[in-house]
N, C-alpha and C positions, 0 to 999 in steps of 0.2 A: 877828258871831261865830256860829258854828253850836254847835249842843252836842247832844251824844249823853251818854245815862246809861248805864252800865255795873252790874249788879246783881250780886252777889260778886265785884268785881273786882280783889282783894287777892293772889289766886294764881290757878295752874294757866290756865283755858282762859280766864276771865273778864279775868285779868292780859295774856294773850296778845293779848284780842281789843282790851281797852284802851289798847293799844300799838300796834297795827294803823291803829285806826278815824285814829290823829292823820294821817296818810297819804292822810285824805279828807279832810280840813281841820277836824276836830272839835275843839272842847276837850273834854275828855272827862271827865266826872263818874264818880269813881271810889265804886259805893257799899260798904261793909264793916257787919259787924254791931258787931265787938271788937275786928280786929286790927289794930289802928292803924299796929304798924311796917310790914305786910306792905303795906296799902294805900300808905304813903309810899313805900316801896317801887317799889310801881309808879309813883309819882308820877313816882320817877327816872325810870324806864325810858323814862317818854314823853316827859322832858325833855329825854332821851336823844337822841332818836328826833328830836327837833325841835319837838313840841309841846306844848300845853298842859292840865292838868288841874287838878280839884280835889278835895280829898274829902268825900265826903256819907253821914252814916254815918245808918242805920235798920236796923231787924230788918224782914225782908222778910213777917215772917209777923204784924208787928203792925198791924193796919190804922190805927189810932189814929196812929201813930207815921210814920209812909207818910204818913200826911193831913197831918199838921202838918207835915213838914219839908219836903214838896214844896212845899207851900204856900207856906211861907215861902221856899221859894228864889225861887217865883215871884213873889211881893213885892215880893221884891230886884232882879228880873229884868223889869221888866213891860214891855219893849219885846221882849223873847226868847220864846223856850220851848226847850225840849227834842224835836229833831226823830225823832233815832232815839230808840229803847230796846233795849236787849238784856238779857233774862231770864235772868239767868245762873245765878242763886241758886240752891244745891240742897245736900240734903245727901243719905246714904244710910243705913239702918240695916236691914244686909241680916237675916235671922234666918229660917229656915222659918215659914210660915205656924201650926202646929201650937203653933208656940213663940212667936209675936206677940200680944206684948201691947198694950193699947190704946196704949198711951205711942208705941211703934216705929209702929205706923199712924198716928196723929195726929200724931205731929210730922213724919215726911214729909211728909204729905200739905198741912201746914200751911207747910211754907217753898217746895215744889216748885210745889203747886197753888193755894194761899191766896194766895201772894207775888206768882205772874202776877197774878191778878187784881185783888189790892190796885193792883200798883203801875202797871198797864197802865190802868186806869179814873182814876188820877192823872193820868195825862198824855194820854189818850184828847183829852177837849175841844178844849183847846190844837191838838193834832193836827187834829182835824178843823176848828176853826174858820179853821188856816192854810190849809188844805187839803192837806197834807204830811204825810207822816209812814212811817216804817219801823219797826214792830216785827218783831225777830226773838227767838224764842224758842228758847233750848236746851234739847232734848226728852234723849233718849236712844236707842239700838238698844235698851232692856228695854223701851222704850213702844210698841215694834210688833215684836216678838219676844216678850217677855218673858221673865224671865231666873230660874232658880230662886235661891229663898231671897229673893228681890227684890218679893214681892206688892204691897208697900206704893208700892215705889219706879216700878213698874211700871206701877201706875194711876195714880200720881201723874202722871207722862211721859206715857202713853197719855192722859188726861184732856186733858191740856195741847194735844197734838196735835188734839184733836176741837174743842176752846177754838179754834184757830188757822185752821181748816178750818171755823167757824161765824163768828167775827168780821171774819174776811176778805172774805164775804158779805156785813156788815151795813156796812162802811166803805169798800168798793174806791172806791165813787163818790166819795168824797173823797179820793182821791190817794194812801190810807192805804194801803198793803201790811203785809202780817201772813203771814210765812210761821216755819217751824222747822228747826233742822239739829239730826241727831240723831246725835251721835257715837258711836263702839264703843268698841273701846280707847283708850284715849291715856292717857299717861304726864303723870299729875297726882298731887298727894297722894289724891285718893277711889281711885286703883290702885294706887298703891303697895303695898296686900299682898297684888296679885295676882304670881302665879308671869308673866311673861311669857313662859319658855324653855314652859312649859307650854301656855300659853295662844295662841301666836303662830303654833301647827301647823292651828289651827283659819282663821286668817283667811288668805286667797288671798295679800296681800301680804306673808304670813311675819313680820307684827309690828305693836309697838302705834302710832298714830298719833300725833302731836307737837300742843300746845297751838296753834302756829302754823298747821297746817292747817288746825286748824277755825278760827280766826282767820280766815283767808285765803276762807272760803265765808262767813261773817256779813259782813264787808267788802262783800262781791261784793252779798250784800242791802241793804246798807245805802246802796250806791251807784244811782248814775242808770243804770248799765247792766242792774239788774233788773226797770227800773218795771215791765214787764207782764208780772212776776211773783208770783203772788201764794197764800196757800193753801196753799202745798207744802212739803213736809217731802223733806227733801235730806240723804240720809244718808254719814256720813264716818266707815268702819269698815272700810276694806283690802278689803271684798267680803266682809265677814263674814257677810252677810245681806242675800240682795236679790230 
């Protein structure tokens, strides 16, 4: 059995992409921090869909907590690993910089940028000692644009993407690829209080993108038809910026 982790993958693009990957023959570990029903939830969808999953719940920004559970799944597991990963986890806490208090910078910066690295160095070894492995990273368009009122969210992404564009360097030689897809709009709960009628004049394709597109490019990474691809950030934003 193959297995791929999925990190926030209870809704919106992370639930998308969870549901996708079974398509490649993954079981797919669905991780959640709280919301239990959202994650079973998906659980459906992939059962749905034909395959199989489980749920693995950790706060992505506790490294503590990342340690012990990966661990222990590998334990459980000791003829397996985990071959893909997808960095799903993010949250946003937009506020003008003038008006950011420590709280809004550090906890971004702690699930977006903390959480790759906790949970990418969990499964890193494994990866390299198969000699296999695909990490994809979901960046943002505010990580190489940057987006106002977004400082925190903005380095957190941009961080992530220099992360992806330096470690791809240190592991190609092991089979490992490590690239990032950096979405625009798409119609998830983090957009929901954006105006779309407003927003949708701005981007070429006149609107926001679907969880399953970007679904449909972390797939494309995560399969054999990207091997000798590696390093790049692959933006999915209607030509909002390119």
């Amino acid at each position: 059995m193959k297995y791929a982790l999925v990190t926030g993958g209870s809704r919106g693009i992370g639930r998308a992409i969870s549901v996708k990957l079974v398509t490649l023959g993954y079981h797919v570990l669905v991780n959640f921090k709280s919301n239990r029903e959202e994650a079973g939830r998906t659980l459906e969808l992939i059962a749905e869909a034909g395959g199989t999953g489980e749920l693995i719940q950790f706060n992505v920004s506790d490294s503590q907590q990342v340690d012990a559970v990966i661990n222990k799944w590998s334990e459980e597991h000791k003829e397996d690993y985990i071959e893909v990963l997808v960095n799903n986890a993010g949250i946003r806490k937009d506020i003008l910089m003038m008006w950011m208090e420590n709280k809004h910078w550090r906890d971004v910066l702690d699930t977006n940028l903390d959480g790759f690295f906790y949970v990418t160095r969990a499964l890193l070894k494994n990866m390299l000692v198969n000699r296999f492995g695909r990490i994809i990273n979901i960046v943002s368009l505010s990580g190489i644009k940057g987006l106002p009122g977004q400082v925190n969210y903005s380095a957190a992404k941009a961080a992530v993407i220099g992360a992806t564009k330096a470690l791809a360097q240190e592991i190609g030689k092991k089979n490992v690829t490590v690239n990032a897809v950096a979405p625009g709009f798409i119609k998830t709960d983090m957009t929901k209080d954006l105006n779309e009628n407003d927003l949708k004049n701005m981007i070429p394709l006149n609107r926001f993108g679907s969880p399953e597109e970007v679904a449909e490019v972390v797939c494309f990474l995560a399969s054999g038809k990207s091997s000798y691809i590696t390093g790049e950030v692959i933006s999915v934003n209607g030509g909002l910026y390119t």
